[in-house]
PyMOL Python script that loads the backbone (N, CA, C, O; Angstrom):
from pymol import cmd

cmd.read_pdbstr("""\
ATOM      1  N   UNK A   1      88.088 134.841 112.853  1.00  0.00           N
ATOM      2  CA  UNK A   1      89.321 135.569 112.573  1.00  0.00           C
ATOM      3  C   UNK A   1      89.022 136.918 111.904  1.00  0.00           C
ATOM      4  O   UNK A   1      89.639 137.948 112.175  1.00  0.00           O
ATOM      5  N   UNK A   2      87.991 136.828 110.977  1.00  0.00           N
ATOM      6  CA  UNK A   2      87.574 138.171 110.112  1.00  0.00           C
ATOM      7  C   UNK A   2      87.160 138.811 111.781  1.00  0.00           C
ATOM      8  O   UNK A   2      88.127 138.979 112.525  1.00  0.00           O
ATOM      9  N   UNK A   3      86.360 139.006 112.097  1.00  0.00           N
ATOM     10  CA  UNK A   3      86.002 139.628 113.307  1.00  0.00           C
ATOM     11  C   UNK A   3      86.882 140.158 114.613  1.00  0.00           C
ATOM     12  O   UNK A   3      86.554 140.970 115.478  1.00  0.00           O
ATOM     13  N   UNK A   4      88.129 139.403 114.448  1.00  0.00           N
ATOM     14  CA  UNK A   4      89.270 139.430 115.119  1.00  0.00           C
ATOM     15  C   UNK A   4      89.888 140.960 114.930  1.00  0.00           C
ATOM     16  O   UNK A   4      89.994 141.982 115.608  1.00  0.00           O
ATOM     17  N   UNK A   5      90.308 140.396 113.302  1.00  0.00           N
ATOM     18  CA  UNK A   5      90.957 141.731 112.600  1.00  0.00           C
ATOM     19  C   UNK A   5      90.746 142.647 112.464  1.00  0.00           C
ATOM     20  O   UNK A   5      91.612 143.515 112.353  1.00  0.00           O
ATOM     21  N   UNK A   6      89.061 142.940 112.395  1.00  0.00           N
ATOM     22  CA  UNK A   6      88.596 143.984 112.175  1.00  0.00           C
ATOM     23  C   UNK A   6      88.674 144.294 113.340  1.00  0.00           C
ATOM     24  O   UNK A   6      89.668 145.019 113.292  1.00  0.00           O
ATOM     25  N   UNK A   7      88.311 144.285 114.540  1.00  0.00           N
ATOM     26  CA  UNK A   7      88.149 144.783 115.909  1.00  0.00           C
ATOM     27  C   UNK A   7      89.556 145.115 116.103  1.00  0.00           C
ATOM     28  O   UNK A   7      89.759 146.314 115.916  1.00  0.00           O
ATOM     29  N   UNK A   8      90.217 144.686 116.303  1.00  0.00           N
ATOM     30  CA  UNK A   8      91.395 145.098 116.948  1.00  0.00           C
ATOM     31  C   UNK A   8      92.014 146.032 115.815  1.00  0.00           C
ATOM     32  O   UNK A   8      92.489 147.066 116.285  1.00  0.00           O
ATOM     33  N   UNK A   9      92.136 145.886 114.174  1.00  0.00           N
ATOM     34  CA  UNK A   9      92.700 147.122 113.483  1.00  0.00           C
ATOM     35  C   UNK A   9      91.857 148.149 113.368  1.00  0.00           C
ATOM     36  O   UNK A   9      92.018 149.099 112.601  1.00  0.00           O
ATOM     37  N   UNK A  10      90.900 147.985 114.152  1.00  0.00           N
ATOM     38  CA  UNK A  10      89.684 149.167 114.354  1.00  0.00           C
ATOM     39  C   UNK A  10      90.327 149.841 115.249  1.00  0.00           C
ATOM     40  O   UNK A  10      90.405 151.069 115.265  1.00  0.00           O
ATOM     41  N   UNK A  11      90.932 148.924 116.219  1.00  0.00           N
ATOM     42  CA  UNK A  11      90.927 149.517 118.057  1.00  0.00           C
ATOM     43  C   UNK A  11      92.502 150.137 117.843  1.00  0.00           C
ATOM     44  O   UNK A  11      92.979 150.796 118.767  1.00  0.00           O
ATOM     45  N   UNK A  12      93.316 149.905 116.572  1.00  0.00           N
ATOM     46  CA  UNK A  12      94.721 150.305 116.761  1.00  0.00           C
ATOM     47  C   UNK A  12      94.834 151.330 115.901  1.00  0.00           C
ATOM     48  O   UNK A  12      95.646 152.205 116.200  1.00  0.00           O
ATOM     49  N   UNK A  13      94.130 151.456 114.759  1.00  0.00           N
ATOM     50  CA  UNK A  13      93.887 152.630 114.094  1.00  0.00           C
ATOM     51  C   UNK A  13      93.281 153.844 115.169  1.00  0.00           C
ATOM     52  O   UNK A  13      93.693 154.996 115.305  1.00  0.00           O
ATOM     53  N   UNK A  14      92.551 153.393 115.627  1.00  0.00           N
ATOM     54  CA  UNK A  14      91.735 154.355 116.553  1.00  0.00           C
ATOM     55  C   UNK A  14      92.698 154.747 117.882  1.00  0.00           C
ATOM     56  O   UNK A  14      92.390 155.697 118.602  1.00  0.00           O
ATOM     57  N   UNK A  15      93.748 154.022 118.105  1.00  0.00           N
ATOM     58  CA  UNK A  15      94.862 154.097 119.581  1.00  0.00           C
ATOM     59  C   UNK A  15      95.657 155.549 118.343  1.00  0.00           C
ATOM     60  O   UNK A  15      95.543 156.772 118.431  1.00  0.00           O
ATOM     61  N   UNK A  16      96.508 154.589 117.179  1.00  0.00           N
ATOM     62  CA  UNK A  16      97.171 155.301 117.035  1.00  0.00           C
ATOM     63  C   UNK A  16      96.639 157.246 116.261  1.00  0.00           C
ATOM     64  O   UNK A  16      97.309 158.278 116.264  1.00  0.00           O
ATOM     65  N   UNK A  17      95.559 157.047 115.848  1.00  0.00           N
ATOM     66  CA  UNK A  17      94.568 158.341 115.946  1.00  0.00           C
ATOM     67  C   UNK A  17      94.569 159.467 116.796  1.00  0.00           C
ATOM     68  O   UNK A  17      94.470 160.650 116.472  1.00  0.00           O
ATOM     69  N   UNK A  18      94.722 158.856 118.186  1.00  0.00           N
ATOM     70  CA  UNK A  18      94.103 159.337 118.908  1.00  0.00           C
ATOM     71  C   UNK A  18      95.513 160.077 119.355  1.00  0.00           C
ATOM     72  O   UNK A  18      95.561 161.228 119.788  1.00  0.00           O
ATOM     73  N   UNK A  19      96.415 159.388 119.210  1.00  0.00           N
ATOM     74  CA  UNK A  19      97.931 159.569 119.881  1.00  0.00           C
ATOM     75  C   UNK A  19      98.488 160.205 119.070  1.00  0.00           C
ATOM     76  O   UNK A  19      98.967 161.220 119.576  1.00  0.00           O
ATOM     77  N   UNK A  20      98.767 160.067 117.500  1.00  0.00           N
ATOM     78  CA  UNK A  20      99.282 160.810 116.736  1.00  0.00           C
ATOM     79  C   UNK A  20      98.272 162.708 116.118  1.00  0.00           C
ATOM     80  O   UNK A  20      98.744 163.787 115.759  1.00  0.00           O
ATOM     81  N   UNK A  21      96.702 162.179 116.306  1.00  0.00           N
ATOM     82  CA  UNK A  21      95.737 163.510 116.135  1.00  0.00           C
ATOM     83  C   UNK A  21      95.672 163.362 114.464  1.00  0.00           C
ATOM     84  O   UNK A  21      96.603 163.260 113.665  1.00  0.00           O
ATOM     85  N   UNK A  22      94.444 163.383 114.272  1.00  0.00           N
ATOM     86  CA  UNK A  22      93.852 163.509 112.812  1.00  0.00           C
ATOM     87  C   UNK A  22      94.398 164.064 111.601  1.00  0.00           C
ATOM     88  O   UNK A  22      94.467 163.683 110.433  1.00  0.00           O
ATOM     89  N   UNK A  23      94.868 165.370 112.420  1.00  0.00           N
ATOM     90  CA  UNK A  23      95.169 166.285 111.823  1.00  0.00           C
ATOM     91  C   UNK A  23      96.791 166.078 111.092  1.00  0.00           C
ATOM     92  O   UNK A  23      97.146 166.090 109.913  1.00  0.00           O
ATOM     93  N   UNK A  24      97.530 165.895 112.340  1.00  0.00           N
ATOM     94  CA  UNK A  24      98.939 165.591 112.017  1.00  0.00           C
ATOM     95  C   UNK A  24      98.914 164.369 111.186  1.00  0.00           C
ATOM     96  O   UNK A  24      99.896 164.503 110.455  1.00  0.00           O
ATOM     97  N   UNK A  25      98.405 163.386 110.928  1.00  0.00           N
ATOM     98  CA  UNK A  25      98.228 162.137 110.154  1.00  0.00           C
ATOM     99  C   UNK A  25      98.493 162.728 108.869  1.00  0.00           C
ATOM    100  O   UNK A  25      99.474 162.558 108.146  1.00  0.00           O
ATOM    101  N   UNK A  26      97.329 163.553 108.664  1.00  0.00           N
ATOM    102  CA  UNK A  26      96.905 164.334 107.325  1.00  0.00           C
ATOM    103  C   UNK A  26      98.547 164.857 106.881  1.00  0.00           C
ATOM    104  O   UNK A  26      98.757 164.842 105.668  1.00  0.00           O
ATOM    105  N   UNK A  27      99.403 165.194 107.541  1.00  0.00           N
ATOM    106  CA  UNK A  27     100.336 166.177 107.396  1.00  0.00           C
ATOM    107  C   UNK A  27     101.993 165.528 107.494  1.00  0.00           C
ATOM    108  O   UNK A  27     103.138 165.978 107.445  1.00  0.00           O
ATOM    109  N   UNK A  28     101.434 164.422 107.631  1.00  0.00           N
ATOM    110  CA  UNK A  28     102.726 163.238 107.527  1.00  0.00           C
ATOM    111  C   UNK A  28     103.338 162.963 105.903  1.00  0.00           C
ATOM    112  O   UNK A  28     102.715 162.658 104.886  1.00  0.00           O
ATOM    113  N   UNK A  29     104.678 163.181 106.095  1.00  0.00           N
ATOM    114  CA  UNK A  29     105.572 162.278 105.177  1.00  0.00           C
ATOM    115  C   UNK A  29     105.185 160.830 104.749  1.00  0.00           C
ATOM    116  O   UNK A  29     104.672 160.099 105.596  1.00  0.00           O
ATOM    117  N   UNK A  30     105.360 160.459 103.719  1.00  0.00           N
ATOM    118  CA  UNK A  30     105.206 159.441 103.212  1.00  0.00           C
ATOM    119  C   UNK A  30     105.806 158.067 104.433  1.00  0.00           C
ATOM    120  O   UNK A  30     105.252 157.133 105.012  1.00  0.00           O
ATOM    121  N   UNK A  31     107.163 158.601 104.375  1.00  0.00           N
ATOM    122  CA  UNK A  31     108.094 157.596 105.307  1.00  0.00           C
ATOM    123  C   UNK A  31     107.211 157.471 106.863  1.00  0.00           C
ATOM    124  O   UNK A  31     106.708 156.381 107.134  1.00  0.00           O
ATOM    125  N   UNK A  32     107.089 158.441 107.675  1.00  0.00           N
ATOM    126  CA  UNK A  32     106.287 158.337 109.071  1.00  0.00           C
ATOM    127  C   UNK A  32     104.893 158.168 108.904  1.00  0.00           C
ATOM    128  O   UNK A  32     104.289 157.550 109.780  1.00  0.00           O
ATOM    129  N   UNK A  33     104.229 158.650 107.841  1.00  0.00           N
ATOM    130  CA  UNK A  33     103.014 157.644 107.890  1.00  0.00           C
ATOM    131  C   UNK A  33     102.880 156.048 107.796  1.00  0.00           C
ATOM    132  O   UNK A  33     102.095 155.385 108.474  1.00  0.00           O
ATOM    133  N   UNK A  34     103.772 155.544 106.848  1.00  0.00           N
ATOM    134  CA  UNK A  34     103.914 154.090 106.582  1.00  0.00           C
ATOM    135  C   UNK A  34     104.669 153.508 108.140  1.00  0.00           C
ATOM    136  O   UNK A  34     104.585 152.309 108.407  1.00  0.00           O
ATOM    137  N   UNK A  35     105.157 154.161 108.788  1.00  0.00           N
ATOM    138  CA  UNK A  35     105.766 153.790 110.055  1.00  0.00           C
ATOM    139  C   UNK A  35     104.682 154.030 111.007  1.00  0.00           C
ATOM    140  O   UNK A  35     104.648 153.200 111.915  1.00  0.00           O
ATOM    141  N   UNK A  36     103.824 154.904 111.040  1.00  0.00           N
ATOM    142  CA  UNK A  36     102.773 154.892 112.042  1.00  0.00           C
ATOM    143  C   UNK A  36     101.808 154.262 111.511  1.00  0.00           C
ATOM    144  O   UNK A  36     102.045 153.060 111.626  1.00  0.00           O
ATOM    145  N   UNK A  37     100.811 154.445 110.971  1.00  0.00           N
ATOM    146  CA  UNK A  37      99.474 153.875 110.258  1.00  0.00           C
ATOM    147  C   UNK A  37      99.568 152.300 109.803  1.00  0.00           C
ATOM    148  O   UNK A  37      99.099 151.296 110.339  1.00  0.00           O
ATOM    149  N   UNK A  38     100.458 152.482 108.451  1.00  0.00           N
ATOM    150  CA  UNK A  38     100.300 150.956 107.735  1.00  0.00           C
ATOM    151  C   UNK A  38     101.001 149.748 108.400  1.00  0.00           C
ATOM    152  O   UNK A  38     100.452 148.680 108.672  1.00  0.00           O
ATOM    153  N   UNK A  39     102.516 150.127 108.660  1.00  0.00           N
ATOM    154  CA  UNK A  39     103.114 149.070 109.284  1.00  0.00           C
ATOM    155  C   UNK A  39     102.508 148.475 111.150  1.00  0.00           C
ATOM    156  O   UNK A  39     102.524 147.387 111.725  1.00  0.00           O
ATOM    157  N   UNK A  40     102.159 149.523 111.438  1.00  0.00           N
ATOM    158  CA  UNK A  40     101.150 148.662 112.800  1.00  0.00           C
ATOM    159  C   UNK A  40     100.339 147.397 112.303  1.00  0.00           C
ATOM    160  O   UNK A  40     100.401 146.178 112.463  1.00  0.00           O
ATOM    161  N   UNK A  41      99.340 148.535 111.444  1.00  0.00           N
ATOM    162  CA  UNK A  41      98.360 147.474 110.859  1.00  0.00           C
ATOM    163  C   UNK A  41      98.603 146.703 110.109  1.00  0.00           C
ATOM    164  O   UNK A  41      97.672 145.900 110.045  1.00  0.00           O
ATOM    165  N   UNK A  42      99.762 146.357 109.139  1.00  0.00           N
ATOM    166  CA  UNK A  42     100.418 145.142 108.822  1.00  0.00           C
ATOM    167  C   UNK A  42     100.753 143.915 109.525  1.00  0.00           C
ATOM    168  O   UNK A  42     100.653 142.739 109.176  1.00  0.00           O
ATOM    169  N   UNK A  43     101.148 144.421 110.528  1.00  0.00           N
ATOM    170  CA  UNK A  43     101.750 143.626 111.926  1.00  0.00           C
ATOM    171  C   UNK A  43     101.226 143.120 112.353  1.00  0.00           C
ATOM    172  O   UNK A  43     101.547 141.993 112.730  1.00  0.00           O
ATOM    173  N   UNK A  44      99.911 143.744 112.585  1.00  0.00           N
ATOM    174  CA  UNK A  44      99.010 143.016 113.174  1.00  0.00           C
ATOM    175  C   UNK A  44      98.009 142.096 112.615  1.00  0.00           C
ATOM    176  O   UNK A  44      97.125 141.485 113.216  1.00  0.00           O
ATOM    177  N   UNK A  45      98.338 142.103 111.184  1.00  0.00           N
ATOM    178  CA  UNK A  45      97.369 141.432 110.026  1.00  0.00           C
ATOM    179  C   UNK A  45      97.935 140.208 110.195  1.00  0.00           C
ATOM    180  O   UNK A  45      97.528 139.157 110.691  1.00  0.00           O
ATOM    181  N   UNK A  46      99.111 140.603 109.606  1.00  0.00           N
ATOM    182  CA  UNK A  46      99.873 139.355 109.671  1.00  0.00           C
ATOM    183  C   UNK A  46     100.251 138.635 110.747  1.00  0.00           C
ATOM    184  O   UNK A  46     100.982 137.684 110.469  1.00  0.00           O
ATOM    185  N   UNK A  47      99.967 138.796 111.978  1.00  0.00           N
ATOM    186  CA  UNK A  47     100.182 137.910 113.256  1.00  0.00           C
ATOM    187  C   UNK A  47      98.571 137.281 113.061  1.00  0.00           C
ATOM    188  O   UNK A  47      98.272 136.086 113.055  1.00  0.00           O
ATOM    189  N   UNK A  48      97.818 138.226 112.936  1.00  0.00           N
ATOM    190  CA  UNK A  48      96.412 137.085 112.766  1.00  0.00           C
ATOM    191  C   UNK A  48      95.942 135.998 111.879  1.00  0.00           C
ATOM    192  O   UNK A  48      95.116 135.085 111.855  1.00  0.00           O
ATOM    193  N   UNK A  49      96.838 136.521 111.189  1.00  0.00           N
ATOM    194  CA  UNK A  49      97.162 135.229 109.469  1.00  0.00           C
ATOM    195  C   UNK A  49      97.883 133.771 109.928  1.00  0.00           C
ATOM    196  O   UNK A  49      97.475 132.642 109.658  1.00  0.00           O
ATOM    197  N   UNK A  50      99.387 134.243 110.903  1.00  0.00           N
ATOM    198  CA  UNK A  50      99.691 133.079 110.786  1.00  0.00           C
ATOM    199  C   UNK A  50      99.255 132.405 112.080  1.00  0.00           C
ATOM    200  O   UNK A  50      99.640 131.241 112.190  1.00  0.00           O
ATOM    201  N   UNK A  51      98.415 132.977 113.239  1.00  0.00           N
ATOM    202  CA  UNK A  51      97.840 132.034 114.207  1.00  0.00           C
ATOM    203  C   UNK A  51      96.983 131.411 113.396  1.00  0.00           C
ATOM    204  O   UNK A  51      96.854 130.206 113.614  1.00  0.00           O
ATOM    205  N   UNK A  52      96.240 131.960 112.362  1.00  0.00           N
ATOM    206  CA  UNK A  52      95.187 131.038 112.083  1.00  0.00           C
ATOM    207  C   UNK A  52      95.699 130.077 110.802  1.00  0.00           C
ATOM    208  O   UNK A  52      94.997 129.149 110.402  1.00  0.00           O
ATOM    209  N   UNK A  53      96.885 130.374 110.257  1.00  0.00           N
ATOM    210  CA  UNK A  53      97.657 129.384 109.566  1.00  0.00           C
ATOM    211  C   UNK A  53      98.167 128.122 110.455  1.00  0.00           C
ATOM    212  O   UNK A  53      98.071 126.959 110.062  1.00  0.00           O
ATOM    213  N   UNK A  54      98.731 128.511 111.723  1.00  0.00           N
ATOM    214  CA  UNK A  54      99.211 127.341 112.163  1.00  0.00           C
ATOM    215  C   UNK A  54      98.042 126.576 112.888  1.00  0.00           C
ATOM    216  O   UNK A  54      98.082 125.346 112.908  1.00  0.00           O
ATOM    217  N   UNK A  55      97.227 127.107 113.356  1.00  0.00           N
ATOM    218  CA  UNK A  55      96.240 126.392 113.502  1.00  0.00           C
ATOM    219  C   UNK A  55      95.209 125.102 112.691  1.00  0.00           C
ATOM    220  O   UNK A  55      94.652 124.054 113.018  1.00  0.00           O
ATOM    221  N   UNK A  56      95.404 126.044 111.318  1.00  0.00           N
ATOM    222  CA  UNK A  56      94.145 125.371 110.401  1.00  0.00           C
ATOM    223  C   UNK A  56      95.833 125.031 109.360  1.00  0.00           C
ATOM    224  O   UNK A  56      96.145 125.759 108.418  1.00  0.00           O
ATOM    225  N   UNK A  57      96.506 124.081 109.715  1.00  0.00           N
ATOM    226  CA  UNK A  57      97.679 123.832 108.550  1.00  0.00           C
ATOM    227  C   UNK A  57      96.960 123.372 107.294  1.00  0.00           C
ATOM    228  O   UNK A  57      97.517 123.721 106.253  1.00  0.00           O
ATOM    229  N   UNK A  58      95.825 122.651 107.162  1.00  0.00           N
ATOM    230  CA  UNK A  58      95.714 121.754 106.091  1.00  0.00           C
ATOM    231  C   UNK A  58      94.872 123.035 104.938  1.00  0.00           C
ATOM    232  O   UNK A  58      95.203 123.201 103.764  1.00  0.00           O
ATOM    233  N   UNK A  59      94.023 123.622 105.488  1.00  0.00           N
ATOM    234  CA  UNK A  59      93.155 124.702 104.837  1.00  0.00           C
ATOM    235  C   UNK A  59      93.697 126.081 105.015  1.00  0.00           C
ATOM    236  O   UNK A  59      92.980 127.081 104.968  1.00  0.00           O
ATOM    237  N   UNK A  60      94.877 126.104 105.205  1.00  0.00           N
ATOM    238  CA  UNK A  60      95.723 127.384 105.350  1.00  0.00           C
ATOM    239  C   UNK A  60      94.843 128.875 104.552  1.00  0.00           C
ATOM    240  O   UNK A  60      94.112 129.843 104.756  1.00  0.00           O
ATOM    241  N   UNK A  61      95.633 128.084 103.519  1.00  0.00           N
ATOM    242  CA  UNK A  61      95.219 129.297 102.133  1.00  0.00           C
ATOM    243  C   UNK A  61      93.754 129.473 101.640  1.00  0.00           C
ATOM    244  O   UNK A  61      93.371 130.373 100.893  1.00  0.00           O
ATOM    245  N   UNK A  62      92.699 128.094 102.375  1.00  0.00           N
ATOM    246  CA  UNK A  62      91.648 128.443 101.715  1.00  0.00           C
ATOM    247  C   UNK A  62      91.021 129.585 102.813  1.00  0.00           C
ATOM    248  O   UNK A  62      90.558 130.640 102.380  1.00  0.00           O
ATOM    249  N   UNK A  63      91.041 129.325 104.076  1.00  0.00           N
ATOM    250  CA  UNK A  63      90.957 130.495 105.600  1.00  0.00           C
ATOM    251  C   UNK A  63      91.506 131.579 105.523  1.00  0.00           C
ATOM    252  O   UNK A  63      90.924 132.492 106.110  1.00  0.00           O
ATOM    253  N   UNK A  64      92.741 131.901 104.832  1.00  0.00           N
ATOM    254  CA  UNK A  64      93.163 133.128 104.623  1.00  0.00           C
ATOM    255  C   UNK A  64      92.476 133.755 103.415  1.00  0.00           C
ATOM    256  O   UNK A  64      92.087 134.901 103.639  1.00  0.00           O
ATOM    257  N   UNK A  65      92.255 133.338 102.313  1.00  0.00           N
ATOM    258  CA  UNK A  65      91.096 133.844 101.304  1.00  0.00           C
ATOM    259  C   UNK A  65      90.164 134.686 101.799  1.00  0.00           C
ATOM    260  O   UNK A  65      89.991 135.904 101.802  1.00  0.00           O
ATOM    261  N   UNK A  66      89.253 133.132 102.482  1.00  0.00           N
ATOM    262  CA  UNK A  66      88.358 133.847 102.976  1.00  0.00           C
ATOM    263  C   UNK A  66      87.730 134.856 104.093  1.00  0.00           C
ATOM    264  O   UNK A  66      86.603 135.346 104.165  1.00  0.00           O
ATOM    265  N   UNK A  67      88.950 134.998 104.997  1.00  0.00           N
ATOM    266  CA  UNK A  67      89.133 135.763 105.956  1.00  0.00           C
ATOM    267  C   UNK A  67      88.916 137.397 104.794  1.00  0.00           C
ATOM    268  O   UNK A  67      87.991 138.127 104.439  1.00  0.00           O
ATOM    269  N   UNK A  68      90.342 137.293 104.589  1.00  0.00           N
ATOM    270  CA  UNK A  68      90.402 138.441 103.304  1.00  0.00           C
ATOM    271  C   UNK A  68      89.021 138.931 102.527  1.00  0.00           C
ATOM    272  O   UNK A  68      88.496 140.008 102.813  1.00  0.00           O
ATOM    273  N   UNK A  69      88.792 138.553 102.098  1.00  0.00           N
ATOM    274  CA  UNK A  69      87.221 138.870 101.083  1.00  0.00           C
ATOM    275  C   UNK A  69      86.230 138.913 102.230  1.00  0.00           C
ATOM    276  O   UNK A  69      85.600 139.970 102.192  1.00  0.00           O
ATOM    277  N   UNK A  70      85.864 138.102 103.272  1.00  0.00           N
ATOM    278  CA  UNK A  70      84.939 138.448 104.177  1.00  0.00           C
ATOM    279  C   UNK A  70      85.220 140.270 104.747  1.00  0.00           C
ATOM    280  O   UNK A  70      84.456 141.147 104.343  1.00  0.00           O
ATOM    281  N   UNK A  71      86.207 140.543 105.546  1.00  0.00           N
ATOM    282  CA  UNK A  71      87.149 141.663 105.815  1.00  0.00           C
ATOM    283  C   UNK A  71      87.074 142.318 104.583  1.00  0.00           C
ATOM    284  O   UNK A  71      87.037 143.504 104.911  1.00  0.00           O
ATOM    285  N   UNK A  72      87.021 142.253 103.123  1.00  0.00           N
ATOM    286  CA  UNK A  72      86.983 143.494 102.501  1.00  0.00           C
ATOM    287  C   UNK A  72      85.266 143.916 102.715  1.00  0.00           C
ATOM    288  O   UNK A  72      84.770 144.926 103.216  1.00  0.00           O
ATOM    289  N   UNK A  73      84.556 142.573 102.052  1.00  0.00           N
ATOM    290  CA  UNK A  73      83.545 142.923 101.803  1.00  0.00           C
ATOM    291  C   UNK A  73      82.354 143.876 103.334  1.00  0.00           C
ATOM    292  O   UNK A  73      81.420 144.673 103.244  1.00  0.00           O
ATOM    293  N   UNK A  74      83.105 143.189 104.631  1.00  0.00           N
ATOM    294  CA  UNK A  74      82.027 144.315 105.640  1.00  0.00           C
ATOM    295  C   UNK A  74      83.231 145.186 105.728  1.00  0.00           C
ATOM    296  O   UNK A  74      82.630 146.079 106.325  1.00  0.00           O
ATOM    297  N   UNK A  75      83.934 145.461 105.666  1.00  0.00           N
ATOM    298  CA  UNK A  75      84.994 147.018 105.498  1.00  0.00           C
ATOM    299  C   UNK A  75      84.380 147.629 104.884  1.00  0.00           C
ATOM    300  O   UNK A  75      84.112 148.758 105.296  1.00  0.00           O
ATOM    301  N   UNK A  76      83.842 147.162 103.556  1.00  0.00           N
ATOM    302  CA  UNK A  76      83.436 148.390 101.944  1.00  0.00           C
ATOM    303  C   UNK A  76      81.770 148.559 102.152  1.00  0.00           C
ATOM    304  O   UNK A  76      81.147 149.548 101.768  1.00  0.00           O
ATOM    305  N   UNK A  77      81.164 147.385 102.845  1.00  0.00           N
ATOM    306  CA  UNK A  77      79.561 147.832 103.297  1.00  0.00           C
ATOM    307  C   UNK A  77      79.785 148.716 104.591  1.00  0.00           C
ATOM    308  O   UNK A  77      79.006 149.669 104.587  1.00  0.00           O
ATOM    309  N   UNK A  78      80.607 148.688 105.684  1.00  0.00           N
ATOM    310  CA  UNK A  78      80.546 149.635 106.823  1.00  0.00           C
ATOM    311  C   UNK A  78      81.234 150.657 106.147  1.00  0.00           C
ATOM    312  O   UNK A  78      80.644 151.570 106.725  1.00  0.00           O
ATOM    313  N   UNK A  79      82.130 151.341 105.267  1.00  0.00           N
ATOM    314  CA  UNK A  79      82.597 152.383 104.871  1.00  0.00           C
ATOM    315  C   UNK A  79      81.043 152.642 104.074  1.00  0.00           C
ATOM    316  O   UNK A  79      80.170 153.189 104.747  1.00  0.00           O
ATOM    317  N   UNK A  80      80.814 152.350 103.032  1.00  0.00           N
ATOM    318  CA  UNK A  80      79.667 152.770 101.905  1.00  0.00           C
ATOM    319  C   UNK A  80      78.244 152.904 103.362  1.00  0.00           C
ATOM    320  O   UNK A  80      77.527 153.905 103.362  1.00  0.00           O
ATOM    321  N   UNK A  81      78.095 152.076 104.176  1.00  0.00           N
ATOM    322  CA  UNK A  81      77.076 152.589 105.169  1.00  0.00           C
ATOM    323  C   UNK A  81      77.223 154.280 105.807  1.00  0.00           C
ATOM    324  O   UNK A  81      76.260 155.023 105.995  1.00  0.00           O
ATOM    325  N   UNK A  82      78.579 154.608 106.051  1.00  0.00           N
ATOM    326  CA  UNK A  82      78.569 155.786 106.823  1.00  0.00           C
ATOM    327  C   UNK A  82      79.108 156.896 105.763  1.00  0.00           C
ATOM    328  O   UNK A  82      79.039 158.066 106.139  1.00  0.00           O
ATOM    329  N   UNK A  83      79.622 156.639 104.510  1.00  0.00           N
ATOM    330  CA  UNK A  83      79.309 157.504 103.880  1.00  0.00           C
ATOM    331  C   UNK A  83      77.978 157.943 102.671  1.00  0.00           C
ATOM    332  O   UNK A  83      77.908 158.939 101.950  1.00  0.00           O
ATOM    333  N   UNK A  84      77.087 156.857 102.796  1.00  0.00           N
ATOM    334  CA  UNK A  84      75.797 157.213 102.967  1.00  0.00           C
ATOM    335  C   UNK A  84      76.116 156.783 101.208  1.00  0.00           C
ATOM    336  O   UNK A  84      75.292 157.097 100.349  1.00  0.00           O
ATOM    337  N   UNK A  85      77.167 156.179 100.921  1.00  0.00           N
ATOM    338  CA  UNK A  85      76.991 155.683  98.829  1.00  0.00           C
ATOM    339  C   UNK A  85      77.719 154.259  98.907  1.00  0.00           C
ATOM    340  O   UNK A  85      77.997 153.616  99.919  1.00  0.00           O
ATOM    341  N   UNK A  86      77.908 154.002  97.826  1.00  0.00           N
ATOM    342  CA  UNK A  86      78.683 152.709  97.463  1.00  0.00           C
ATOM    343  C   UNK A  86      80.259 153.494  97.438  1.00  0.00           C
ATOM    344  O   UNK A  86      80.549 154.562  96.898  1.00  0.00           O
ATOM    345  N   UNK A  87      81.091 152.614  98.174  1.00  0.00           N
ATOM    346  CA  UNK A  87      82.542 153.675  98.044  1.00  0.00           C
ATOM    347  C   UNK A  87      83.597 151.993  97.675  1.00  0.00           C
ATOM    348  O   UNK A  87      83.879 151.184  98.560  1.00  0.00           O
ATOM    349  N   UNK A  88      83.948 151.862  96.373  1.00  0.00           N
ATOM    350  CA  UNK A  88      84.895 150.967  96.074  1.00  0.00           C
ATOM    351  C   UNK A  88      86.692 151.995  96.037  1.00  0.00           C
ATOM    352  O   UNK A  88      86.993 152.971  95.350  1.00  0.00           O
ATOM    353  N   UNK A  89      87.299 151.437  96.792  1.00  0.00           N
ATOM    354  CA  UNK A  89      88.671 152.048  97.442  1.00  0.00           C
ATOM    355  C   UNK A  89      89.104 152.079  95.929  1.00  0.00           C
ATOM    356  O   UNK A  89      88.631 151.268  95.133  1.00  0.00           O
ATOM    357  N   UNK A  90      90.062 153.084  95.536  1.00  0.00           N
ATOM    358  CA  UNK A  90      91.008 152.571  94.384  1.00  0.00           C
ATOM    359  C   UNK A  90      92.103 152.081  93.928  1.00  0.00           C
ATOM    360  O   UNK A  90      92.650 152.290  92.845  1.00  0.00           O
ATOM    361  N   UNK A  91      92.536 151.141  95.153  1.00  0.00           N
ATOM    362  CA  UNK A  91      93.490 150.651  95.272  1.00  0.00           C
ATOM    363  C   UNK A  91      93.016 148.993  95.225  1.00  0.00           C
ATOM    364  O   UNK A  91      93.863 148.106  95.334  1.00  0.00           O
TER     365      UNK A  91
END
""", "prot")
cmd.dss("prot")
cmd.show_as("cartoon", "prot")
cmd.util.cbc("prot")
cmd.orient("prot")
């Protein structure tokens, strides 16, 4: 599932990138960024949460944990890999 998420909010960040342009992203309102960028990728988090909730009913919450922390932790080593330091988000 970690591998899931990442690929595909890789592949939808990168759709909607490509469609909206780098640049204009940069230059977005608060309101149409959260409508383009975050809420996709919400959407799509959360549809991968609850297939693998209804799937795994009994270990729900312990699979979603660890989905989560797996997914931060190669997010923050592939970010800190290509910007060449350790990069902890501040959020």
């Amino acid at each position: 599932y970690t591998l899931a998420m990442l690929v595909l909010n890789t592949v939808l960040s990168t759709f909607i990138t490509l469609i909206i342009g780098s640049d204009n992203l940069a230059s977005l309102s608060f309101g149409k960024y959260f409508t383009y960028q975050l809420l996709p990728s919400y959407l799509l988090s959360a549809g991968i949460y609850t297939v693998m909730a209804k799937r795994n009913v009994v270990k729900a919450w312990n699979y979603a944990l660890s989905v989560y922390l797996l997914s931060f932790i190669v997010g923050t080593i592939i970010v800190s890999i290509l910007l060449q330091t350790l990069f902890i988000p501040p959020l």
